[in-house]
DOZAPA-356733 format. One record per residue (C-alpha): residue in three letters; x, y, z; chain. Coordinates in nm, 4 decimals. Layout:
{rec ALA, {X, Y, Z}, A}
...
This chain:
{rec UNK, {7.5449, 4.5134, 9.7247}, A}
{rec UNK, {7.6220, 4.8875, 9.8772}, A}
{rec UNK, {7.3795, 4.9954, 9.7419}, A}
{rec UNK, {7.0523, 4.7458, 9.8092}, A}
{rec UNK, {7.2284, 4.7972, 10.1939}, A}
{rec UNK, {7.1523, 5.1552, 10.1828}, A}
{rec UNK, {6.7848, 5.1524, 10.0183}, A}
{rec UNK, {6.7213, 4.8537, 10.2788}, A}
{rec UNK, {6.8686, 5.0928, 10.5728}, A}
{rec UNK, {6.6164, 5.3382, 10.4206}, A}
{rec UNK, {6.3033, 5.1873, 10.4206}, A}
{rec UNK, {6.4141, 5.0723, 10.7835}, A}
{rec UNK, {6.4197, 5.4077, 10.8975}, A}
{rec UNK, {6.1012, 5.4989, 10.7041}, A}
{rec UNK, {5.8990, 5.2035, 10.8602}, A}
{rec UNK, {6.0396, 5.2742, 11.1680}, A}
{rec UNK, {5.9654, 5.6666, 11.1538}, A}
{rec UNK, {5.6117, 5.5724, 11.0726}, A}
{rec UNK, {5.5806, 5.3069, 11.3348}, A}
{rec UNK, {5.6553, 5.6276, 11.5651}, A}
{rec UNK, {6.0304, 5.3831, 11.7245}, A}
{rec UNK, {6.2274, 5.6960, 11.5772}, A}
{rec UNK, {5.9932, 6.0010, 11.6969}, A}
{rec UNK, {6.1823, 5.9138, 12.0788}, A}
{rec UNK, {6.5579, 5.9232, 11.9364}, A}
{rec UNK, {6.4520, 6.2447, 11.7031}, A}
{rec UNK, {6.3136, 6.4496, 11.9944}, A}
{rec UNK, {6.5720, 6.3937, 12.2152}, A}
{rec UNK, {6.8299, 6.5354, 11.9464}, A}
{rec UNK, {6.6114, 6.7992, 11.9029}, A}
{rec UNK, {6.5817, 6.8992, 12.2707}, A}
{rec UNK, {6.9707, 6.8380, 12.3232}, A}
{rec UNK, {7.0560, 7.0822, 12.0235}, A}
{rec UNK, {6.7984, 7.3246, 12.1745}, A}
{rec UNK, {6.9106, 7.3331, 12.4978}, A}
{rec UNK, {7.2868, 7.3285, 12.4470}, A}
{rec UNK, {7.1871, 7.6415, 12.1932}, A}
{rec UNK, {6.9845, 7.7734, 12.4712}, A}
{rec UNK, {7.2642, 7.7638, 12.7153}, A}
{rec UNK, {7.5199, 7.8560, 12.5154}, A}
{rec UNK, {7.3796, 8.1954, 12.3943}, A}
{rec UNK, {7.2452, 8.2155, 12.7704}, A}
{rec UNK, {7.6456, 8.1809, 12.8805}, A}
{rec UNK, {7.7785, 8.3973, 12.6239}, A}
{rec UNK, {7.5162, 8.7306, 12.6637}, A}
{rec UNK, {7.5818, 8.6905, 13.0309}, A}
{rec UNK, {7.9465, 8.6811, 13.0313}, A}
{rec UNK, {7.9719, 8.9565, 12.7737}, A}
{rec UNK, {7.6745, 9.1737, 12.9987}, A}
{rec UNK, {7.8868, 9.1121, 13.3340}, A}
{rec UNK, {8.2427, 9.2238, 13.1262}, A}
{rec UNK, {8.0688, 9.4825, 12.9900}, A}
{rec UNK, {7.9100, 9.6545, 13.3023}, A}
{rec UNK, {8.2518, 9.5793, 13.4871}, A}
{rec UNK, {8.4146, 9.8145, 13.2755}, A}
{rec UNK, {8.1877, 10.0730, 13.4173}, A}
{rec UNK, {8.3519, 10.0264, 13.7646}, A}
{rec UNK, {8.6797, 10.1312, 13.5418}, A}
{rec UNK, {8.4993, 10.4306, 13.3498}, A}
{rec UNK, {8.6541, 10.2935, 13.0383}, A}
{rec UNK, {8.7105, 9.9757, 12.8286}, A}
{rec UNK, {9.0799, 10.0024, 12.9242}, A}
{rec UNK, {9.3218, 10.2051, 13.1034}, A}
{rec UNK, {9.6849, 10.3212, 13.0297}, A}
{rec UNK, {9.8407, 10.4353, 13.3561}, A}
{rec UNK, {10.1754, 10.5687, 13.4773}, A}
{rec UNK, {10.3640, 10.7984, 13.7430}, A}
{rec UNK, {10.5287, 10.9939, 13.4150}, A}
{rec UNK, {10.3054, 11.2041, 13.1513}, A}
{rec UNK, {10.1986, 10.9727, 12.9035}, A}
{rec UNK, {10.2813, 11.0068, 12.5083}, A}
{rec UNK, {10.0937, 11.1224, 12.3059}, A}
{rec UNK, {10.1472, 10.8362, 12.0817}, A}
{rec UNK, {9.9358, 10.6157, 12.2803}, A}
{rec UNK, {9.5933, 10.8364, 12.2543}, A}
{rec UNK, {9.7067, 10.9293, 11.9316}, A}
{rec UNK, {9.7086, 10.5555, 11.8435}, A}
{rec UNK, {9.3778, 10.4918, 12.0240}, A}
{rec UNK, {9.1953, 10.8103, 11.8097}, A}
{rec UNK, {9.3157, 10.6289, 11.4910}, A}
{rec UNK, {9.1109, 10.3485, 11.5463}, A}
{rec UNK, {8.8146, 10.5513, 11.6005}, A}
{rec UNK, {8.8234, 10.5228, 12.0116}, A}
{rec UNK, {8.7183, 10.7659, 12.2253}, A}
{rec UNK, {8.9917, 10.9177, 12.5113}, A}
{rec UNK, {9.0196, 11.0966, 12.7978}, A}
{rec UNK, {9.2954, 11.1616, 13.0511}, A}
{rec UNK, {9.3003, 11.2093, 13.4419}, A}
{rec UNK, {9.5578, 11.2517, 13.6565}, A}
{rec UNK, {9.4937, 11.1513, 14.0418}, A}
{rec UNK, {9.7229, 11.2430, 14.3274}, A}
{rec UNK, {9.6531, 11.3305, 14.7499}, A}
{rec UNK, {9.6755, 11.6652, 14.8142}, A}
{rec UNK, {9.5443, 11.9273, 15.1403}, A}
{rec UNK, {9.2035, 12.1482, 15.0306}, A}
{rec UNK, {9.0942, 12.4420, 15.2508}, A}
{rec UNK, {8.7754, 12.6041, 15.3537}, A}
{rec UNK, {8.5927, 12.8029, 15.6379}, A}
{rec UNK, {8.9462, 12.7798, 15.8571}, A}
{rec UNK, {9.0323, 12.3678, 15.8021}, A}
{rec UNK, {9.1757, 12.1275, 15.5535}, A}
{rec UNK, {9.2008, 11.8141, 15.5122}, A}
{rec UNK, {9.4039, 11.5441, 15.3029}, A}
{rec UNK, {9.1943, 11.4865, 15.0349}, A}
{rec UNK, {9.2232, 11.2551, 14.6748}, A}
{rec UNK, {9.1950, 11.5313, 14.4021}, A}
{rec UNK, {9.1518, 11.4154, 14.0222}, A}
{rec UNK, {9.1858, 11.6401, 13.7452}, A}
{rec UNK, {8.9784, 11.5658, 13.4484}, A}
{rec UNK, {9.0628, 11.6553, 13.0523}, A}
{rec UNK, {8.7940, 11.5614, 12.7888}, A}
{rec UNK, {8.5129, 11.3634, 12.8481}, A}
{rec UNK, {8.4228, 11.1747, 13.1469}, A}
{rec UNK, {8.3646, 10.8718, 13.1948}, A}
{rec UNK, {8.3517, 10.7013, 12.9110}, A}
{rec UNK, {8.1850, 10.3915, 13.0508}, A}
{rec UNK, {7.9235, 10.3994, 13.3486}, A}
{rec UNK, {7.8167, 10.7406, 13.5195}, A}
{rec UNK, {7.9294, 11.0224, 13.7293}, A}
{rec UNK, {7.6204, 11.1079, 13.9560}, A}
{rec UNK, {7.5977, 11.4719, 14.1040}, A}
{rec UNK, {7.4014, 11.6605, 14.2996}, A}
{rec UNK, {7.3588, 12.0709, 14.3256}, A}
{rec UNK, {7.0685, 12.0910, 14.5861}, A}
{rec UNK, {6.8340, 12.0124, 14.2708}, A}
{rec UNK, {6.8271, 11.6658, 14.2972}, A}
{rec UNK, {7.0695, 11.4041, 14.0872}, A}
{rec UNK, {7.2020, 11.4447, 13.7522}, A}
{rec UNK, {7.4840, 11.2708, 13.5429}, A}
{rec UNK, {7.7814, 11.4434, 13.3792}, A}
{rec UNK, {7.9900, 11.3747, 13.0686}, A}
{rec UNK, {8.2610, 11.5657, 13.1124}, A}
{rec UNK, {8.5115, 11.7516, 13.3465}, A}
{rec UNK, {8.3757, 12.0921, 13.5596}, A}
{rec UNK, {8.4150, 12.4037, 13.4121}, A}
{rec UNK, {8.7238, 12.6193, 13.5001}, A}
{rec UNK, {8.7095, 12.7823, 13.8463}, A}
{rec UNK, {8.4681, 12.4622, 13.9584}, A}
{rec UNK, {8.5559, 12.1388, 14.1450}, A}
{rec UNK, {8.3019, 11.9088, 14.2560}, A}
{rec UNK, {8.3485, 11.6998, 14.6167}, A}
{rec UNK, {8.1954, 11.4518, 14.7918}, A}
{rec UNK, {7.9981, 11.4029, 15.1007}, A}
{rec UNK, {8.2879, 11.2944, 15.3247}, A}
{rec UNK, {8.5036, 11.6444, 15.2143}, A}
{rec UNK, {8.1838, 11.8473, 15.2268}, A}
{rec UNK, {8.0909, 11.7496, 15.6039}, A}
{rec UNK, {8.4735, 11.7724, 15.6770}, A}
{rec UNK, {8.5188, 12.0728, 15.5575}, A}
{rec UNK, {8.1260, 12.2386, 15.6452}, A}
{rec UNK, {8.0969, 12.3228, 15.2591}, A}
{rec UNK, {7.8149, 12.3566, 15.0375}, A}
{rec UNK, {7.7017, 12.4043, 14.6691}, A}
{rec UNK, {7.8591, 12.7648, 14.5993}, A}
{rec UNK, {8.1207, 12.7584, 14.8905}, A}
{rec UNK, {8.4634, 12.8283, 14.8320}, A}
{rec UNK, {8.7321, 12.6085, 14.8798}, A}
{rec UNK, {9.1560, 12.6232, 14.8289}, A}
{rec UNK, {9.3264, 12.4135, 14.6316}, A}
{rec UNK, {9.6920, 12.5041, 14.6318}, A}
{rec UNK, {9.6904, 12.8520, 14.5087}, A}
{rec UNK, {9.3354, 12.8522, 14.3496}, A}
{rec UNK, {9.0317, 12.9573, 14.5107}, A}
{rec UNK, {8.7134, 12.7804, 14.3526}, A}
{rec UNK, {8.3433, 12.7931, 14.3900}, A}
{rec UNK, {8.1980, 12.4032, 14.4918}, A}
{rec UNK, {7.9611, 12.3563, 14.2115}, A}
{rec UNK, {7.8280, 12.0291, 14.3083}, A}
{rec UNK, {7.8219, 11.7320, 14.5450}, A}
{rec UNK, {7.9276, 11.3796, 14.3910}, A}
{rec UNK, {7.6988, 11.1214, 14.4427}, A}
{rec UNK, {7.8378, 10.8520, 14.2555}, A}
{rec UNK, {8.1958, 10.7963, 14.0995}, A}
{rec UNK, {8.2685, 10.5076, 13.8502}, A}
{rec UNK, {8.6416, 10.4470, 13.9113}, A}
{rec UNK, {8.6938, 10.4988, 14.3069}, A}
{rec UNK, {8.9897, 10.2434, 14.3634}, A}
{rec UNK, {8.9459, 9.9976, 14.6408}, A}
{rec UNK, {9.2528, 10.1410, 14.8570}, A}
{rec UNK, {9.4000, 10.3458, 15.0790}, A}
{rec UNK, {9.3450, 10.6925, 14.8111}, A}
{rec UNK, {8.9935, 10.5447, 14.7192}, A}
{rec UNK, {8.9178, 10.5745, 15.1105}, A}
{rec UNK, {8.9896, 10.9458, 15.1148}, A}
{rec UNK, {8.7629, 11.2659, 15.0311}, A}
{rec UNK, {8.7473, 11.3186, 14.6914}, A}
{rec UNK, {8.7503, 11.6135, 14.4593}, A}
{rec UNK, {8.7072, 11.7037, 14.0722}, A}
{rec UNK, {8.8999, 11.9635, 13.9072}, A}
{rec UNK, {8.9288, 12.0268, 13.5612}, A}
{rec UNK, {9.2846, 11.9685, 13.4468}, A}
{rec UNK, {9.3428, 12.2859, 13.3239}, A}
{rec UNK, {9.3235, 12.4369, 13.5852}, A}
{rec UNK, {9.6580, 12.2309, 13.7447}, A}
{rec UNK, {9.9346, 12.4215, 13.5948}, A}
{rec UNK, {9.8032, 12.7362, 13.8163}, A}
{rec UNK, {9.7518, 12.5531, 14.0926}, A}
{rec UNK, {10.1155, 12.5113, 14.1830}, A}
{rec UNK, {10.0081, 12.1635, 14.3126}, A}
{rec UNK, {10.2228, 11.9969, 14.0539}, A}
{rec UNK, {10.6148, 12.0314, 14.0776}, A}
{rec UNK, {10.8961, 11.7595, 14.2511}, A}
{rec UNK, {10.7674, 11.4822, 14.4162}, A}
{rec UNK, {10.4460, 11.5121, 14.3526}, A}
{rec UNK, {10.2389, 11.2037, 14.3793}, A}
{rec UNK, {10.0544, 11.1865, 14.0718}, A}
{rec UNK, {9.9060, 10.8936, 13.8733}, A}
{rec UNK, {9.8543, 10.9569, 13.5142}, A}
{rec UNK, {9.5533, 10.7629, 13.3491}, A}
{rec UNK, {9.4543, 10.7636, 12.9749}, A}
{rec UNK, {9.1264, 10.5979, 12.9613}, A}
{rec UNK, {9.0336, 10.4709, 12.6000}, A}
{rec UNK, {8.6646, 10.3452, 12.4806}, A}
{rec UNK, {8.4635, 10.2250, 12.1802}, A}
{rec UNK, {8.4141, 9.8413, 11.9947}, A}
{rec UNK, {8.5581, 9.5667, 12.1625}, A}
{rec UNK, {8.7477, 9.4563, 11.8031}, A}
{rec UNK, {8.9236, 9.8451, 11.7827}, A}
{rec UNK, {8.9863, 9.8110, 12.1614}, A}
{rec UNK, {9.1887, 9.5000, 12.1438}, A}
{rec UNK, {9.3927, 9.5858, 11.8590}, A}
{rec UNK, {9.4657, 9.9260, 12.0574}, A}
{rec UNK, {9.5662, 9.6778, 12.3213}, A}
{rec UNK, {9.8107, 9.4551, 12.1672}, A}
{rec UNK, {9.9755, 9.7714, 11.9904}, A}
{rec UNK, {10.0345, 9.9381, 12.2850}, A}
{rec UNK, {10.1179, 9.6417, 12.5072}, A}
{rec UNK, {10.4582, 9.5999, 12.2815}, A}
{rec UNK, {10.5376, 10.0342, 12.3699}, A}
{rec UNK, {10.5040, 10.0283, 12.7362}, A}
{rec UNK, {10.7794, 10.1620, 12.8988}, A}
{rec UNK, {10.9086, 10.1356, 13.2642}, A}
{rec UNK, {10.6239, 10.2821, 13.5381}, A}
{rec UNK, {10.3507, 10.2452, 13.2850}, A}
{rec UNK, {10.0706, 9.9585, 13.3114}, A}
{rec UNK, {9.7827, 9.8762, 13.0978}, A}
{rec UNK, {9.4591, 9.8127, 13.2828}, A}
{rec UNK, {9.1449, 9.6280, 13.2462}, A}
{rec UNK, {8.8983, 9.5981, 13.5169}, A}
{rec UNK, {9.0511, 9.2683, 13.6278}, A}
{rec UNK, {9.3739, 9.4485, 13.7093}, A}
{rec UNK, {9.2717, 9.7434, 13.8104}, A}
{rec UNK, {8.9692, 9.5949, 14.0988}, A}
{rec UNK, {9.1037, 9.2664, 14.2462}, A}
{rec UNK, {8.7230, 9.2127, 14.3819}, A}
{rec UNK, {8.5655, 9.2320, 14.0899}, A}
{rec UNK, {8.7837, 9.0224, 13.9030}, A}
{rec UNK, {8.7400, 8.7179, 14.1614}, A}
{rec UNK, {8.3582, 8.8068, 14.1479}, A}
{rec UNK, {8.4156, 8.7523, 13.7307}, A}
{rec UNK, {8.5928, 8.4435, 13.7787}, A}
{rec UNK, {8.2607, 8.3463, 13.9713}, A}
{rec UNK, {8.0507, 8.4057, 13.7534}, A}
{rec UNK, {8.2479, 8.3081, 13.4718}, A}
{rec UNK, {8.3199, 7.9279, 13.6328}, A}
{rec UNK, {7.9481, 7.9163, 13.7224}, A}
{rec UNK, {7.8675, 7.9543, 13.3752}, A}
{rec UNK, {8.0597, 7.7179, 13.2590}, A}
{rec UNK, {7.8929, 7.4844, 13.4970}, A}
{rec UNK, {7.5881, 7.5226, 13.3997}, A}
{rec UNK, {7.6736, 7.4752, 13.0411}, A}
{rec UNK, {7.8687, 7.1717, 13.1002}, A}
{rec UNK, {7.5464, 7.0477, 13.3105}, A}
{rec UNK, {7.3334, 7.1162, 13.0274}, A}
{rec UNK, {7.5361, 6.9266, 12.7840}, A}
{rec UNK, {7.5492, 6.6073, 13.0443}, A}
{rec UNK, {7.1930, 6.6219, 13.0752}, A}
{rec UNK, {7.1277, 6.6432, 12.6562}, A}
{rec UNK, {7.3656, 6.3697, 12.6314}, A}
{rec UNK, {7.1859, 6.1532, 12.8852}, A}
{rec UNK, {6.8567, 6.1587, 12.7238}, A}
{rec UNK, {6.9795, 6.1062, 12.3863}, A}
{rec UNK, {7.1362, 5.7766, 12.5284}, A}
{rec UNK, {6.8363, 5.6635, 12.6711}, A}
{rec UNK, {6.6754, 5.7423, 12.3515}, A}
{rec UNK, {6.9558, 5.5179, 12.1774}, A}
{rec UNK, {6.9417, 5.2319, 12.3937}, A}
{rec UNK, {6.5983, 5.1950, 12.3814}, A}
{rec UNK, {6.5849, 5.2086, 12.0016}, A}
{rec UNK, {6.8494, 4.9639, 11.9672}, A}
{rec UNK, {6.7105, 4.6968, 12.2355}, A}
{rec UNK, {6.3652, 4.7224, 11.9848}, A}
{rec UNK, {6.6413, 4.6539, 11.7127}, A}
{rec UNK, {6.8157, 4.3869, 11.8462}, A}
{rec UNK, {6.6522, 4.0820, 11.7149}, A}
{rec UNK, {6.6145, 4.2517, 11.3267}, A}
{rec UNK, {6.9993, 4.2774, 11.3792}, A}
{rec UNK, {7.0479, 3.9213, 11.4494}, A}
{rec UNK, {6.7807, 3.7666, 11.2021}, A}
{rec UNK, {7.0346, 3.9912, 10.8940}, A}
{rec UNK, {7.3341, 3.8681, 11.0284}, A}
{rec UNK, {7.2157, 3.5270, 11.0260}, A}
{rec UNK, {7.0866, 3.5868, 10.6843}, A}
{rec UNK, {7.4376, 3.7392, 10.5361}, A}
């Protein structure tokens, strides 16, 4: 009996497929598993193209800050897993030249920078990007320090007890924080140059940052290993933390995407009801002549 019921169900569907009543229902599964496909792969490149250019606004995939040097554990850990590092350490201090000063947000750079996005410059030869920090005896400033302070390419300028040549103007910094620092003049230094300076001694202001890159897998393991070491005064930072704006302008985009996936689906499922209903109100009186036949 089970089985004449499924060769009869089979030659239904044949005759049916021929008769063209099951091209509707097939096409509309086809479109619906195209376009929730579509969507889906749409949603996902999107979301993972908007993270991923975010993390330019942080120069790195994530960020391990503190007001304390940082152990060298943690890059040690991140170099392990094949990431790439770098360390800055930010903190307001005065800068000098042609008779003024003026309060400025200096960041000293060791090893390559950044390691996500670019740092724009500009030495009176039009713009250029940079990997790494300025050579010793170099700092690089923006506009706002340079007009403040009437400097140009090859000035010199004071910080603390170091006199060094302006080797460039910065035209474009990846990880300017949206605050009160972020609104000052900025300048570059290379970090090794610090320990002369004198600028760094009892209550200095400084935030230390160790700034870790590479494959999203090695980057999340890093993360979860180093979330269980953090001590008091240190925080680890992704862009979402670290820029309130863009992480509302993520959640955005994010919920936006989501809408138009769950659209998608409510349309797909729409036409392949349509497609059912109209199939089985061509069925209906086959359905009743069986039953009435056993």
């Amino acid at each position: 009996m089970k089985t004449a019921t499924l060769v009869l169900a089979w030659r239904q569907f044949l005759r049916g497929l021929r008769a063209g009543e099951h091209r509707t229902l097939i096409a509309a599964l086809t479109v619906t598993i195209a376009a929730l496909t579509a969507v889906g792969l749409f949603a996902g490149r999107v979301s993972g193209l908007l993270n991923s250019e975010a993390n330019n606004l942080l120069a790195a995939d994530a960020v391990v800050s503190a007001d304390q040097p940082l152990p060298a554990a943690l890059r040690q850990a991140a170099e392990a897993r094949g990431l790439t590092t770098s360390q800055t350490q930010t903190f307001p201090s005065m800068v000098s030249a042609n008779g003024d000063a003026a309060l400025s947000t200096l960041k000293a750079i060791a090893g390559p920078y950044p390691l996500r996005g670019t740092l724009t410059l500009n030495a009176g030869r039009g713009d250029y990007t940079v990997d790494a920090a300025p050579a010793p005896d170099v700092v690089w400033v923006d506009d706002r320090l340079a007009n403040r302070l009437r400097l140009k390419v090859g000035d010199a300028v004071r910080v603390g007890r170091l006199e060094m040549k302006v080797g460039a103007l910065i035209v474009r910094e990846p990880d300017i924080a949206v605050d009160f620092a972020g609104l000052q003049p900025r300048l570059i230094m290379n970090a090794e140059q610090l320990p002369q300076s004198g600028l760094i001694g009892f209550g200095s202001r400084i935030r230390y940052r160790l700034l870790v890159a590479g494959e999203a897998p090695a980057v999340a393991q890093w993360r979860a290993e180093v979330d269980q070491q953090l001590t008091r005064g240190q925080r680890l930072e992704d862009v979402r933390e670290s820029q309130p704006q863009v992480r509302r302008a993520l959640e955005r985009a994010e919920t936006f995407l989501r809408l138009v996936t769950l659209l998608a689906a409510t349309l797909a499922g729409t036409a392949v009801l349509l497609a059912a209903r109209r199939y089985s109100a061509k069925q209906a009186d086959a359905v009743a002549l069986f039953v009435t036949l056993g």
